[in-house]
N, C-alpha and C positions, 0 to 999 in steps of 0.2 A: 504494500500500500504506500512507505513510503517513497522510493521512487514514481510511481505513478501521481502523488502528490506534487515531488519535485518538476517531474513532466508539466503539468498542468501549473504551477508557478509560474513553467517558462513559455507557455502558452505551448506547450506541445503533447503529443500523445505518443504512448508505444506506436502506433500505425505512420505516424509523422515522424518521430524522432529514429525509428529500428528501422534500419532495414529487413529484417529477422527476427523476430524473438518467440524463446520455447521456453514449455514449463519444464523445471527438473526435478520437481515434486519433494525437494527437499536441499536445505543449505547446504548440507556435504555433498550432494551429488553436485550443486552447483560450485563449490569448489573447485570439485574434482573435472566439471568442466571446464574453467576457466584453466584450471593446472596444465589439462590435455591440450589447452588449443581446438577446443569443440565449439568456445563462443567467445567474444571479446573481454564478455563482463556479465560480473550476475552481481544482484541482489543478497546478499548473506547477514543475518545476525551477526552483531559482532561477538557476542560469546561463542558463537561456531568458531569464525575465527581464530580469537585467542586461544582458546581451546584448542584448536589444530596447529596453529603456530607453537604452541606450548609441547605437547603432548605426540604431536605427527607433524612437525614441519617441513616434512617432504610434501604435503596436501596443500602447503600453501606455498612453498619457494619458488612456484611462478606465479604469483598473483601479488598485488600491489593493493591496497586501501588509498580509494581517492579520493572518498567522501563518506563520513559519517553521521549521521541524524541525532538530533537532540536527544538526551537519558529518556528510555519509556520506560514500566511498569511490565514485568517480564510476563510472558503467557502464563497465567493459572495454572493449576493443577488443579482438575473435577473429577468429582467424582457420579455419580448416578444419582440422579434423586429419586429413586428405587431402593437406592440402600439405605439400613438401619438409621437413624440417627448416632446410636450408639457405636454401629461400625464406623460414620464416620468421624466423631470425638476422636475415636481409637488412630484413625490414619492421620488424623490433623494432629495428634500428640505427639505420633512418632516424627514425621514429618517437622513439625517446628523444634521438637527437642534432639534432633540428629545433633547437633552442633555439642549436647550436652555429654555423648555419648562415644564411645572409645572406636568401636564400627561405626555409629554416624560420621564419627569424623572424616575415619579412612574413606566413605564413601564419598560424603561432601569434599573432600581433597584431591578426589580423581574425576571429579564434576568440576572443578577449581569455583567451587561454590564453599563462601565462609558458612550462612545457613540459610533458612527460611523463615521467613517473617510474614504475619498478616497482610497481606496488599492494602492499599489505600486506595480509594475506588480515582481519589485526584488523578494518581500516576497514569490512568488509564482517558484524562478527559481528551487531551492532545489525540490521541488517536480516533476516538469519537468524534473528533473536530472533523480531521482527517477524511475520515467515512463518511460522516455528512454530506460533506463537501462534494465528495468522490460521486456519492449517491446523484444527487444531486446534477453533477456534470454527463450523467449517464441517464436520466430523466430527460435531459435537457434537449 
């Protein structure tokens, strides 16, 4: 969304501005395109990123960061709202108290995630802005 935002800032569209553009259904595979020489440039999270730069920096030593978007509020974690309330107390415990915990941590360390915290619904207004907007020029 947010390069298609950035398009539309510039008065342009993927159809105006790409000569080309495919989905790759996911930030590593779009890496791993850009790595290959499959596309010029993709879109990736930057905790992909870091996290591949850190961890497998063969998946990124051909690709460059040109341009970053402002801090958002990271994608949720949901669960079913089918499930128990009790089950999910239980998954929101262990989830926020990993940080507290000897295996949380080990986990949280190979995520390069320090922990999990409640979201603030703010974190998330910038990209409803976004959407909006988006909607909106797709309406139009």
């Amino acid at each position: 969304m947010v390069p298609l935002y950035w398009l539309y800032k510039m008065s342009e569209s993927p159809k105006t501005f790409f000569k080309k553009s495919i989905f790759t259904y996911s930030h590593s595979n779009s890496l791993m395109a850009v790595s290959r020489h499959l596309v010029d440039g993709a879109s990736v999270d930057g905790l992909v990123w870091d996290y591949y730069s850190s961890q497998n920096p063969q998946r990124v030593t051909q690709t460059k960061v040109i341009m970053r978007s402002r801090p958002f509020g990271n994608p949720p974690i949901v669960v079913s709202k089918a499930m128990s309330e009790g089950l999910r107390s239980k998954i929101a415990r262990v989830i926020y108290g990993m940080d507290k915990d000897e295996e949380g941590r080990d986990i949280l360390n190979q995520i390069m995630v320090d922990k999990f915290i409640k979201p603030r619904e703010d974190w998330y207004e910038p990209i409803r802005e976004m959407a909006r907007l988006l909607a909106q020029i797709d309406r139009g």
